[in-house]
C-alpha positions in Angstrom: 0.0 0.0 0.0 1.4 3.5 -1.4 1.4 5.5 2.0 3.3 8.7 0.8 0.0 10.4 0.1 -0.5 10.6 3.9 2.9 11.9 4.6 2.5 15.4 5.0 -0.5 14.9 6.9 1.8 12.4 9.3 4.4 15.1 9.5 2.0 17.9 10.4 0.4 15.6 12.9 4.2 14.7 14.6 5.0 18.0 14.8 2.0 19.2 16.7 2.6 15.9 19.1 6.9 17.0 19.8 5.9 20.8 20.3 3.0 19.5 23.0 5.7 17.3 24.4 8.4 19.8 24.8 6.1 21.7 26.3 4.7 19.2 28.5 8.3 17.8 29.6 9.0 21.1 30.9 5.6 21.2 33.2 6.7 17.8 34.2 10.2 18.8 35.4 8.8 21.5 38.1 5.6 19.5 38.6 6.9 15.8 38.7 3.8 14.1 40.1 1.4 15.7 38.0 -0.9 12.9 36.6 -2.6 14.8 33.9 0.6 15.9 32.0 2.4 12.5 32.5 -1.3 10.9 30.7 -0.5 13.7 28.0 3.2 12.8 27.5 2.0 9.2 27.6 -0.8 10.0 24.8 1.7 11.6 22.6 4.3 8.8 22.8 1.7 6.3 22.2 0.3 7.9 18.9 3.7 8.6 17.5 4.1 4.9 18.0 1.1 3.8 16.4 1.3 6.5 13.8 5.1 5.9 12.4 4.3 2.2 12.5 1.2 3.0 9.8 3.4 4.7 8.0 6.3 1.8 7.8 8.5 4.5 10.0 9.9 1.5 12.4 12.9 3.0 13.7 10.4 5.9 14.8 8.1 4.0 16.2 10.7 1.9 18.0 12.3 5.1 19.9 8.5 6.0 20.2 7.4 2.9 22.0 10.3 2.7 24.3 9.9 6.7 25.5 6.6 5.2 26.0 7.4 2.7 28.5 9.5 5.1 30.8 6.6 7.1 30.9 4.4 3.6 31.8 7.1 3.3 34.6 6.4 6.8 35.6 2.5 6.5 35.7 2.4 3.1 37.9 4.9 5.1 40.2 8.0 2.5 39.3 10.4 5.7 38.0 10.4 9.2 39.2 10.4 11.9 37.1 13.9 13.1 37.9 16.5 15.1 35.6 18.2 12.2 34.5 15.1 10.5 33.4 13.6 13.9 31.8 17.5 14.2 29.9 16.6 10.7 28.2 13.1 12.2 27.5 13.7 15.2 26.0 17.2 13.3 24.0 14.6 11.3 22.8 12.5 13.9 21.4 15.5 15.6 19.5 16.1 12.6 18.0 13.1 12.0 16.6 13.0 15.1 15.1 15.5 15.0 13.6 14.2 11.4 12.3 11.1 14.4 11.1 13.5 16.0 9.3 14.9 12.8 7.1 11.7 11.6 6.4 10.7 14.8 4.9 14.2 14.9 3.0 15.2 11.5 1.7 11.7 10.0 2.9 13.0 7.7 4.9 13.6 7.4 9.5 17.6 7.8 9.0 18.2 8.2 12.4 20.5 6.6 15.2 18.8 4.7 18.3 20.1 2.1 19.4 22.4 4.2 22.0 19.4 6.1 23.2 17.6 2.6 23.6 20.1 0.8 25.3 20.5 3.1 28.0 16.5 3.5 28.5 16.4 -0.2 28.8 19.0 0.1 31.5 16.9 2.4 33.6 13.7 -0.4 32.8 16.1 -3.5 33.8 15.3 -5.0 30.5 17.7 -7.5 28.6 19.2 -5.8 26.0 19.0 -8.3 23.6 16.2 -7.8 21.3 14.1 -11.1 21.1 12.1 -11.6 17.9 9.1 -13.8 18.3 8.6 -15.8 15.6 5.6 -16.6 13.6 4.5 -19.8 12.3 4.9 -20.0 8.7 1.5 -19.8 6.7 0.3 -19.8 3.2 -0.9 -16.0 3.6 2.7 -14.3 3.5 5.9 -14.1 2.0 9.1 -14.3 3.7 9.9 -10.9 3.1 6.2 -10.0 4.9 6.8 -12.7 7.5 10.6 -10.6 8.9 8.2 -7.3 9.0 5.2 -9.0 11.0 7.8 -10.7 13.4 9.7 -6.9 13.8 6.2 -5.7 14.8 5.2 -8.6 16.5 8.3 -7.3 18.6 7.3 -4.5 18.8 4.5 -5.6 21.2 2.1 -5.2 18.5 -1.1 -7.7 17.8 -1.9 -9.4 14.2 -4.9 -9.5 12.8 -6.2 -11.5 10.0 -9.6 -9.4 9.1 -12.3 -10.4 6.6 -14.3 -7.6 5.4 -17.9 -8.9 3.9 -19.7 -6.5 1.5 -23.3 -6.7 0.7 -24.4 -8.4 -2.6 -26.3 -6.1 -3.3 -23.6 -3.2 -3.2 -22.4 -2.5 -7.0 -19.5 -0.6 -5.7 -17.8 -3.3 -3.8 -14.4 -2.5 -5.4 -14.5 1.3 -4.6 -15.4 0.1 -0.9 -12.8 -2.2 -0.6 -10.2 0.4 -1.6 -12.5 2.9 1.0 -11.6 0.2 3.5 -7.8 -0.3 2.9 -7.4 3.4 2.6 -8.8 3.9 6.1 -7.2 0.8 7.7 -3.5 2.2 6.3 -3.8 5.6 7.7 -3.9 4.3 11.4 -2.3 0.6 11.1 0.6 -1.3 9.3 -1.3 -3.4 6.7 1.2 -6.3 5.7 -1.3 -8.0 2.7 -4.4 -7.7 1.2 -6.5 -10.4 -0.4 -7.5 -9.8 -3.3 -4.2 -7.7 -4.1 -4.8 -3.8 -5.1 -4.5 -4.9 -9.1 -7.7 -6.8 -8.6 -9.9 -3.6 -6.6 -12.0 -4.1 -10.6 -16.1 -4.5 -11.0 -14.3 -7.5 -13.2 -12.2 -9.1 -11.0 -13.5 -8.3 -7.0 -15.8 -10.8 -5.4 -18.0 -9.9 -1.9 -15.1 -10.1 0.3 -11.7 -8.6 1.2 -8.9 -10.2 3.3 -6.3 -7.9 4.8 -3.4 -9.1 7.3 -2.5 -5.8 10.2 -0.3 -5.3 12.5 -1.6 -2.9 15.5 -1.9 -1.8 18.9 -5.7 -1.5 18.7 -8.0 -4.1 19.9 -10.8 -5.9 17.1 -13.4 -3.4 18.9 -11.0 -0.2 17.8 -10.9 -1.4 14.3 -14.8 -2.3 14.3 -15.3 1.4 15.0 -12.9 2.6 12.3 -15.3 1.3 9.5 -18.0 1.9 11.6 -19.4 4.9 9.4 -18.8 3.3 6.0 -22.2 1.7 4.0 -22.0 -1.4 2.5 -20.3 -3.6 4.5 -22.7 -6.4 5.9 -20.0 -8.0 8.5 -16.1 -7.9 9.4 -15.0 -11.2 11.1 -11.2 -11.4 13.1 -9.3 -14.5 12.9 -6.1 -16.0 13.5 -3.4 -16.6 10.7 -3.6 -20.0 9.9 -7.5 -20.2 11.1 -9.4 -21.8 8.7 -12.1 -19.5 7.2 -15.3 -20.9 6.0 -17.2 -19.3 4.2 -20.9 -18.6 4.7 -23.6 -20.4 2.6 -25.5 -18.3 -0.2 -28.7 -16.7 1.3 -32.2 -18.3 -0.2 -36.1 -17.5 0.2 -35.4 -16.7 4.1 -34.2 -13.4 3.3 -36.4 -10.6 3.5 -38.6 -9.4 0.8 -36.6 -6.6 0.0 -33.8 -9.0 -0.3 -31.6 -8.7 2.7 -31.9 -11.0 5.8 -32.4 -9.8 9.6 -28.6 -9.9 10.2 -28.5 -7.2 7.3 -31.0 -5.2 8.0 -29.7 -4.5 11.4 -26.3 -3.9 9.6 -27.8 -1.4 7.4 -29.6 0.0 10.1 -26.4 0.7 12.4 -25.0 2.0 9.1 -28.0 4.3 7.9 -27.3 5.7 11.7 -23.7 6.2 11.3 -24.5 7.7 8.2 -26.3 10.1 9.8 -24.4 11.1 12.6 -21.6 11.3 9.8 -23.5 14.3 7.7 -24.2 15.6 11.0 -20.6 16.0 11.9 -20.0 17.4 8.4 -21.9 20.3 8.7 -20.2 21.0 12.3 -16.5 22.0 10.3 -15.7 25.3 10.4 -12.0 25.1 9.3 -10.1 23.5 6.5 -6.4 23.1 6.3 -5.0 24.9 3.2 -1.1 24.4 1.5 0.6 27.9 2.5 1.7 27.6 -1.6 -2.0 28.3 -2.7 -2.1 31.3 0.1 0.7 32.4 -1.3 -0.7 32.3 -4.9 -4.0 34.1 -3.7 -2.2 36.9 -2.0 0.0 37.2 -5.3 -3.4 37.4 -7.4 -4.2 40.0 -4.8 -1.6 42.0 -5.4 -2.2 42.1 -9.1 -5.7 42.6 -8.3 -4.4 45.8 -6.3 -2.8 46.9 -9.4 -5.1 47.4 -11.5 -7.5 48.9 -9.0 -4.7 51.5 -8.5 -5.1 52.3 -12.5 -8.9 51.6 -12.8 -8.9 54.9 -10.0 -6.4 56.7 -12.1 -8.8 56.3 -14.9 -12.0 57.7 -13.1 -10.0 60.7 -11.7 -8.9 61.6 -15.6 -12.0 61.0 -16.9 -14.8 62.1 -13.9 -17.5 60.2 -15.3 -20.5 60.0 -12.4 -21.6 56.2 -12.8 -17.9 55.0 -13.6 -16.9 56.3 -10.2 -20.3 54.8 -8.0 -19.1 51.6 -9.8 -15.1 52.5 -8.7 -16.3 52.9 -5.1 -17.8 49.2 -5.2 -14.5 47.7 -6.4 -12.5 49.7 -3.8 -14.4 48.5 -1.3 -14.4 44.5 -2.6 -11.0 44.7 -2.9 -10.0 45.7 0.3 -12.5 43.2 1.9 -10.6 40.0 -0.3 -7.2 41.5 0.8 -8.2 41.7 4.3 -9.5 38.1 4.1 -6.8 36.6 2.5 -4.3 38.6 5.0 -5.8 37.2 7.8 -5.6 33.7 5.9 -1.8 34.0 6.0 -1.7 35.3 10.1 -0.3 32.5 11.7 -0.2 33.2 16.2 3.5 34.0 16.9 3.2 31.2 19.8 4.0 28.8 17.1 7.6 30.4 17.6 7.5 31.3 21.1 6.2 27.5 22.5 10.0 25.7 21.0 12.0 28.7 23.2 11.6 27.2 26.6 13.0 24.0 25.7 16.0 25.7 24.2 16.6 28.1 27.2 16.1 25.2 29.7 19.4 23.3 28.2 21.4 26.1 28.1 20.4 27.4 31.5 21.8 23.4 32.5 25.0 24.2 30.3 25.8 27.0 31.6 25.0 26.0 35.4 22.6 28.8 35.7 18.9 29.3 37.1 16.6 31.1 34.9 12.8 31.4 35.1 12.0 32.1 31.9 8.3 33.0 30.9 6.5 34.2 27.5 3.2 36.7 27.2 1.3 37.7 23.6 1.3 34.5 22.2 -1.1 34.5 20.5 -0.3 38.0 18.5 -0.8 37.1 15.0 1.9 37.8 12.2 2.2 37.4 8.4 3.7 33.5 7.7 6.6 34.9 5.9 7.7 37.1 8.7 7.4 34.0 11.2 9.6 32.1 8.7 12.1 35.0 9.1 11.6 35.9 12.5 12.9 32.8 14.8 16.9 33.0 14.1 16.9 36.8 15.1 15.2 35.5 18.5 17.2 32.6 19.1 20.5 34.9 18.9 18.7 37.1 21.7 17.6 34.5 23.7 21.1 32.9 23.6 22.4 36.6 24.9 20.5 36.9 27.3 21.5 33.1 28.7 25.2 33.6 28.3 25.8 37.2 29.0 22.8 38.7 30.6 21.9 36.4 33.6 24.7 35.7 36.2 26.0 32.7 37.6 24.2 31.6 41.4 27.0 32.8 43.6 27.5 36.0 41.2 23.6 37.0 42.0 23.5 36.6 45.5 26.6 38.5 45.7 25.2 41.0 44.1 21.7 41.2 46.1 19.3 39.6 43.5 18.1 36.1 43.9 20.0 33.3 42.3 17.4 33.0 40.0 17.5 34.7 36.7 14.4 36.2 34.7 14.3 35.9 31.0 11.2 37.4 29.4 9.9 37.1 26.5 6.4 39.5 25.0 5.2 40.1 21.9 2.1 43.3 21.9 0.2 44.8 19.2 -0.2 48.1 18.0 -2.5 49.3 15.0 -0.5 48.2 12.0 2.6 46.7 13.8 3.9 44.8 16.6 6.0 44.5 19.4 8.5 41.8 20.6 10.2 42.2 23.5 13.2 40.4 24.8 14.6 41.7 28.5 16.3 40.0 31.5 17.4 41.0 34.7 21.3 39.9 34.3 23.8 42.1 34.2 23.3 44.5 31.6 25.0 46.1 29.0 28.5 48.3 30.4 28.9 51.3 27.2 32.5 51.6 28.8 33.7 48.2 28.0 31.4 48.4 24.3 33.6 52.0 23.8 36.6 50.1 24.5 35.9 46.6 22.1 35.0 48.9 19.2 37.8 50.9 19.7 40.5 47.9 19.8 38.6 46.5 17.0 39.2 49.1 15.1 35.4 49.8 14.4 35.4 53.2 16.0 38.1 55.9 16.3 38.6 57.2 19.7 37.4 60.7 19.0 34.5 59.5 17.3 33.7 57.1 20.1 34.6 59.8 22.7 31.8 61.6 20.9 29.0 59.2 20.9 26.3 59.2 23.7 25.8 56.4 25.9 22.9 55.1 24.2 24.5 55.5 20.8 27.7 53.3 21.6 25.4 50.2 23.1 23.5 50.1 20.1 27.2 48.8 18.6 26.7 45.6 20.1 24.4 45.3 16.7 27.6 45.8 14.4 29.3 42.7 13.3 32.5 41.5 15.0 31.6 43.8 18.3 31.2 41.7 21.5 32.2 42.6 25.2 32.8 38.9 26.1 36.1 37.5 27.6 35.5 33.8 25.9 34.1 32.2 22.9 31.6 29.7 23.3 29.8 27.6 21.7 26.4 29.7 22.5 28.0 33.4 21.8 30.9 35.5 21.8 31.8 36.0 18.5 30.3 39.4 17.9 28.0 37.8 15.1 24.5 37.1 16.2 23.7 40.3 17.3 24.8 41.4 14.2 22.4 39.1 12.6 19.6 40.2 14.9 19.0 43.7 13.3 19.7 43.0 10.0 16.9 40.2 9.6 15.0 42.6 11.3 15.7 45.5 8.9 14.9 43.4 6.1 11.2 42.5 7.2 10.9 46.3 7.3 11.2 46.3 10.8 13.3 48.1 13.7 15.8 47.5 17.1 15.8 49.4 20.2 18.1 48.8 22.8 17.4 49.7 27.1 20.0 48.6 29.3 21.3 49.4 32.8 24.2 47.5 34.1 23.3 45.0 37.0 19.7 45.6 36.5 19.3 44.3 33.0 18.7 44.5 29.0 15.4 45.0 26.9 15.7 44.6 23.3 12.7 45.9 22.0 11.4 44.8 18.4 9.2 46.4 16.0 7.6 44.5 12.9 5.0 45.1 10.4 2.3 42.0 10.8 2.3 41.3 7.2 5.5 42.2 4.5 3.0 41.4 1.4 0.6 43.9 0.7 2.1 47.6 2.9 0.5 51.1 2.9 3.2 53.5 1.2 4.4 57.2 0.7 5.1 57.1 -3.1 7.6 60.0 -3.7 9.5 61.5 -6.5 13.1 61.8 -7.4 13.4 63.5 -11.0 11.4 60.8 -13.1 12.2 57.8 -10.2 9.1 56.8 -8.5 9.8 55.3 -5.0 8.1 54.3 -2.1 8.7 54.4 1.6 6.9 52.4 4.0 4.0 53.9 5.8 5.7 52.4 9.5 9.2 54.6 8.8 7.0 57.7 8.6 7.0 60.5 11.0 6.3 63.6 9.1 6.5 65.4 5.5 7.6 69.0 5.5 8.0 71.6 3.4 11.1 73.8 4.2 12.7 77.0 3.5 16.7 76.7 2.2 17.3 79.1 5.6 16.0 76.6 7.7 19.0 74.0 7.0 22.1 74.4 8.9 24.9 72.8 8.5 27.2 70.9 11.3 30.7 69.6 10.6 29.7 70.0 6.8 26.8 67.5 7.3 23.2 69.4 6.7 20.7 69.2 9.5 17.4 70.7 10.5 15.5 71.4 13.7 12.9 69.1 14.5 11.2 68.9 17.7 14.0 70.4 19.4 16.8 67.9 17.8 19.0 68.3 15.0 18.6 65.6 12.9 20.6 64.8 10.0 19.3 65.2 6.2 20.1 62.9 3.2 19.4 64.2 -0.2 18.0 61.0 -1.9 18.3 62.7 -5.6 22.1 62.8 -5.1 22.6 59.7 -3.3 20.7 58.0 -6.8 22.9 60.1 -9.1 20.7 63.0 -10.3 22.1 66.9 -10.3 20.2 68.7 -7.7 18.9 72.4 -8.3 16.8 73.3 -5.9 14.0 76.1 -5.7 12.6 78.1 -2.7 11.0 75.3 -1.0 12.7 72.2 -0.5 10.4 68.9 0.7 11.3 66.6 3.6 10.3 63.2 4.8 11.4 62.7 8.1 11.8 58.8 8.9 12.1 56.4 11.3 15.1 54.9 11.7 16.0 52.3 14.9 16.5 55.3 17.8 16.7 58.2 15.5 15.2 60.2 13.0 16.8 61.0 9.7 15.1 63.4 7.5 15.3 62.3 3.8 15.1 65.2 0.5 13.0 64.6 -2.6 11.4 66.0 -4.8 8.1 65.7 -5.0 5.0 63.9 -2.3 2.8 62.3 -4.7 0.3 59.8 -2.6 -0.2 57.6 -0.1 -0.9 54.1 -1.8 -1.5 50.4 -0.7 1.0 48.5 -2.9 2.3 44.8 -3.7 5.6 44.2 -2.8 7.8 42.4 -5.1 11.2 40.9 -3.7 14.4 42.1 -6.4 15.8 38.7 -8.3 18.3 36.5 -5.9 20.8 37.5 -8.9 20.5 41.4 -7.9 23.3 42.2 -4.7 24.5 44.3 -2.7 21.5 46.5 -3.8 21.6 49.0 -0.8 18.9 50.8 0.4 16.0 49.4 -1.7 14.0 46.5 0.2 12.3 45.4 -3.6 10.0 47.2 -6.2 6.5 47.5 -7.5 4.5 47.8 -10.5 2.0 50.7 -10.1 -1.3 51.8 -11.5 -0.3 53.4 -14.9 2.3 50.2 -15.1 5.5 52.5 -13.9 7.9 50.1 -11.5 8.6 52.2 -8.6 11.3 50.8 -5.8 11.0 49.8 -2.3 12.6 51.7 -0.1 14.9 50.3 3.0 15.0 53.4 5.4 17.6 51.0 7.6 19.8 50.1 5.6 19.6 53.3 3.1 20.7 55.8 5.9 23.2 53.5 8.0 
């Protein structure tokens, strides 16, 4: 039986079941004698096991069924759930996913386990040696299917010979029979059919099909697996070699509509499971749908966007009444599909957030420090392609804050705070854009030492470092090859993740803000745009260049007299708020010859903690627009984030406010 159709479906359904057991295994350290989550752990070993063995995943399902036993032992009170025991647990669960991540690559359980299962039979006092139990040779199988009934046999699972009987009456019995195999193979290991698949024809099938399984189920379990499906008038269990007679053919005792008592009750259990079946059907609310086709909706989208963008060009040239009642109803649809299919593509962020306490808990172990670490805003939603990009930039934080923010015991106490570190982790939503917050209370960020590493590095002269504000120099630690730390380790120290940090941020349109004090903590505060697909734009003007800057860099347009720039050091400024903040003239940063007129035009952006005012030419509109990501062949293209087609078909470019003004 071809399983590979069910394989994504498998592999969505495992990684739901090692997220929950993460989870779980991390209750179950600091609650050890809590029955419910040891029954959930249990649960989830138990269906990967059963699962993986449908599948013909034995390896999987091996490593499955003996992390399943400890947490037998641990149930009936024979084990406690102590940190060796949890260490074997949660070893076990990294290996099978990595056993995930070969089946989805080469399609097959490439993984190591017999090191993992040698020592968890150790800690059950089992013999190591694996015994086989043999089973008697029979007509039904081959050898080849005899060696993978004995492995599962070993397994601990049961064999069933099942006989599936199919009304006469039924003129489908083929497409049943297939209906039957199909459901039997998604939750057990079926070893042989009778008839074989080549003969599922109207030509060839009789009234009856055969099937040999290997499961943990009892006969009742798989009764009620083809409990809802019509046309079956009985399913009979035997033993391999049983002999299987079959039932004489029916004569003028049957009913007059030609079906005896036995089948009428049959068809009466399977009218009512029929029944309840539609009834069910009309209870979904949800469907699972391939990210690829949401992806191809939201493009359509985009294109839709488009041409809305020239349809409203048109009315506004040509001012005809009816065209423009009839504009207003497009508008308005086409907001409400992009809003839908934006929300389609939100995805909660605690898909992210729910793998980081497992990953702080080992290197809190590693590093032989305490660290209560906790997460809020879970359930903040954000663009699927942003979650794709957002969990390396966290991990690098979260791997900070372990190994340079929170202190050692002794180093806490010392210092008045209680040996226990706090690592916190919130995402919040504003309008348009969110918040992710990363803070601890370790030891904080010193600017002196910062000064000092960029200055031996070479990254900063010692009059220009001399110059910079507290604030400015900590915001270094984002620059590559800066770090304040004495050793390298295998977590940090390199200078390079924080590095990393802000410039995956930068490139989802997004910005970094630094807080520290030193012995009271650091709070690295993250702003993101929820989606990166479909953003509200300035569209400005540089000579005939059409560009757009993200709505979310925006703090003001203004229109300024040349007296109002002064100049500091040779670099032109302006008074805003009461600050001088610099000004970059974008037509001679793209190449144009500037001659300006009375008035020059200003938009002053957003860029990490500053503002940087940026000259154009002209403010044309404010405009929802599809962005398009520039061709992996196109680098080093600084300062433009990607481009866009616009309503009278001009491309127009993207701009990055972070990385054009750094």
């Amino acid at each position: 039986m071809d399983m590979s159709k069910y394989k994504e479906e498998f592999m969505n359904e495992v990684r739901d079941h090692l997220d929950s057991l993460n989870e779980s295994l991390l209750v179950l350290e600091k609650e050890p004698e809590n029955e419910e989550t040891i029954n959930k752990i249990f649960r989830s070993f138990h269906t990967l096991k059963g699962n993986s063995a449908a599948m013909g995943y034995l390896k999987y399902s091996e490593l499955a069924h003996k992390l399943e036993d400890v947490l037998d032992k641990i149930k009936n009170k024979e084990l406690n759930a102590n940190t060796e025991i949890l260490d074997l647990l949660f070893e076990g669960c990294d290996i099978l996913d990595e056993g995930l991540e070969s089946i989805e690559s080469k399609g097959t359980d490439d993984i190591e386990i017999d090191s993992l299962v040698s020592r968890i039979k150790e800690f059950l006092n089992e013999d190591t040696n694996v015994k086989k139990t043999m089973i008697t040779e029979n007509a039904f199988l081959s050898n080849d299917e005899t060696k993978e009934m004995e492995w599962q046999v070993s397994q601990g699972m049961k064999t069933y010979r099942v006989i599936v009987i199919f009304d006469k009456n039924n003129l489908i019995k083929h497409v049943k029979a297939q209906l039957v195999l199909t459901l039997l193979s998604r939750f057990y290991r079926v070893i042989k059919t009778t008839p074989g698949i080549a003969d599922f024809t109207p030509e060839k099938f009789g009234d009856e099909l055969e099937l040999i399984i290997c499961t943990y189920d009892t006969d009742s379990q798989i009764r009620q697996k083809l409990g809802h499906l019509s046309g079956i008038r009985k399913v009979e269990f035997m033993g391999l070699n049983d002999k299987y007679v079959r039932e004489p053919e029916q004569t003028g005792s049957d009913s007059a509509d030609g079906m005896d008592s036995h089948s009428k009750k049959e068809a009466e259990k399977h009218a009512i499971a029929n029944k309840h079946h539609m009834d069910m059907r009309t209870q979904i609310r949800s469907v699972k749908i391939d990210i690829r086709r949401l992806d191809k909706l939201m493009n359509m989208v985009g294109e839709l966007l488009i041409n809305k963008m020239r349809l409203q060009q048109i009315a506004r040239q040509q001012n005809i009444p009816e065209f423009n009642k009839v504009m207003k109803l497009v508008d308005r649809l086409t907001d409400d599909i992009q809003n839908e299919v934006t929300k389609a593509r939100m995805v909660p962020i605690g898909n992210i957030f729910n793998r980081f306490p497992r990953m702080v808990r080992d290197l809190s172990n590693k590093e032989n420090k305490k660290i209560n670490f906790s997460i809020e805003g879970g359930d903040i939603e954000f663009d699927r392609t942003i979650l794709d990009e957002l969990g390396e930039p966290l991990v690098h934080l979260l791997r900070n804050s372990v190994d340079h923010g929170i202190e050692l015991p002794s180093e806490r106490i010392n210092s008045g705070k209680p040996e226990t570190g706090i690592i916190k982790i919130t995402a919040t939503r504003e309008k348009n854009h969110a918040f992710i917050i990363v803070e601890d209370d370790g030891a904080g960020i010193d600017s002196k030492k910062v000064r000092e590493a960029c200055i031996r590095k070479g990254a900063l002269t010692r009059e220009r470092a001399e110059a910079m504000t507290d604030e400015e120099i900590k915001m270094l630690v984002f620059k590559s090859g800066v770090s304040t730390s004495e050793k390298v380790t295998d977590v940090s120290g390199r200078g390079v993740g924080m590095d990393v940090v802000q410039t995956k941020i930068n490139s989802m349109g997004g910005s970094v803000k630094l807080e520290s004090d030193v012995s009271k903590g650091t709070k690295v505060i993250i702003r993101l745009p929820l989606t990166v697909s479909i953003v509200t734009c300035l569209l400005i003007q540089i000579q005939e260049l059409i560009c757009a800057i993200p709505l979310t860099n925006v703090i003001k347009t203004l229109s300024l007299a040349k007296e109002e720039i002064k100049s500091i050091k040779r670099y032109p400024v302006i008074n805003y708020m009461g600050k001088e903040i610099a000004l970059i003239d974008l037509r001679s940063l793209f190449g144009y010859n500037v001659k300006d007129g009375q008035k020059i035009t200003v938009v002053v952006v957003d860029k990490g903690n500053e503002m940087v005012g940026l000259i154009v030419d002209r403010i044309i509109s404010q405009e929802e627009i599809l962005i398009k990501r520039l061709d992996k062949n196109i680098k080093n293209a600084r300062g433009i984030a990607g481009n866009t087609i616009l309503g009278d078909g001009t491309v127009g470019l993207i701009l990055d406010v972070n990385s054009l003004v750094s």
